[in-house]
C-alpha positions, 0 to 999 in steps of 0.5 A, spaced: 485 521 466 487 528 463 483 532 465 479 528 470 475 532 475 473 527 480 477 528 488 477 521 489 477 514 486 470 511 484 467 506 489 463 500 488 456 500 489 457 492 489 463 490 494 463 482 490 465 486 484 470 489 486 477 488 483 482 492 488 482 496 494 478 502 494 484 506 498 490 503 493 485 506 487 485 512 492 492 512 494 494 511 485 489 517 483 491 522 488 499 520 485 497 521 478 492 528 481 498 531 485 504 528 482 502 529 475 498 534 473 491 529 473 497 526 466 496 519 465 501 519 460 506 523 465 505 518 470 506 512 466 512 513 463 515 516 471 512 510 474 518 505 472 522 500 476 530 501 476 530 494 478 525 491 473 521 485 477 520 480 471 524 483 466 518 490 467 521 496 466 514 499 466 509 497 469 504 502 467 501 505 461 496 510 461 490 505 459 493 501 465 492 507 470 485 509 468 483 501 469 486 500 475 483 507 478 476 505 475 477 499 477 477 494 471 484 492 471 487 489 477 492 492 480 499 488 481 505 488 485 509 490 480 505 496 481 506 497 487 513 496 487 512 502 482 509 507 486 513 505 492 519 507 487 516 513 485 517 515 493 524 512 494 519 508 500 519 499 501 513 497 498 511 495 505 511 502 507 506 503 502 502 497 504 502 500 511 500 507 509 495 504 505 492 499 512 491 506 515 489 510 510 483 505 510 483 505 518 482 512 517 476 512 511 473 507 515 472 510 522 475 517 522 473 519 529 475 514 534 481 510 530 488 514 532 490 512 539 488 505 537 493 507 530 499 510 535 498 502 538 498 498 532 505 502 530 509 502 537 507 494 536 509 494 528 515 498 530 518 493 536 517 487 530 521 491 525 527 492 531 527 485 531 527 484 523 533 490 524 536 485 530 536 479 525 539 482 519 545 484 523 546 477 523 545 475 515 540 470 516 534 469 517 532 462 519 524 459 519 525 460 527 525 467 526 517 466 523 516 461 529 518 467 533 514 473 530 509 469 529 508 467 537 509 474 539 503 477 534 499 472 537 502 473 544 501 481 543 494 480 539 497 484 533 493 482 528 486 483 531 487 490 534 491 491 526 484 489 524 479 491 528 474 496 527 473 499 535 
């Protein structure tokens, strides 16, 4: 990693071989490029969990870094947890930052106001888990519920969509 003069993380000529998602690889190298100074070693010993999931503390090693960025070595969520941590953000943030940047990449010119919908829908889902927590409980009605209004508002097909 040290060192390393590419700008992005390498692509997959073969998506079957792929082993993580390219904008995740993208989002791992730019932090170790821009947080780090391109120092794996650095990066691997800041990228460390307070609250360690699984008894792991330190979910990266240089070695794990540069795998995971050549996509070798598959990317956990102790990982993400990790990166997220780093930024004192919710890993869904990170998840949902990554879903853009994807939409971004993938068609740069005619996704923003479609963006802008699927983030004042996420946003309405989010008040009502905010709602929900007020009260402490969080009952399997509450997934009944979201799931509804996801199928009612067509959430998910415009988050997925590519036009």
């Amino acid at each position: 990693m040290q060192g390393m003069k590419r700008e992005q993380a390498p692509k997959h000529s073969d998506q079957d071989k792929r082993v993580n998602p390219w904008v995740l690889r993208q989002i791992l190298f730019e932090m170790v490029r821009d947080e780090f100074e391109n120092d794996g070693y650095k990066a691997a010993s800041r990228l460390q969990l307070s609250r360690p999931s699984k008894g792991k503390m330190f979910p990266f090693t240089k070695h794990s870094i540069d795998n995971i960025i050549a996509d070798r070595t598959a990317l956990k969520y102790v990982h993400l947890e990790a990166m997220a941590e780093y930024y004192d953000i919710p890993t869904g943030l990170l998840l949902l930052f990554s879903r853009l940047r994807a939409e971004e990449r993938d068609s740069p010119n005619d996704k923003p106001l479609h963006d802008v919908i699927v983030v004042q829908q996420l946003l309405q889902f989010l008040t009502d888990i905010a709602t929900t927590l007020k009260g402490c409980t969080f009952e399997t009605s509450d997934l009944k519920k979201w799931q509804e209004e996801f199928n009612a508002s067509n959430f998910l097909s415009q988050l997925l969509s590519k036009d």
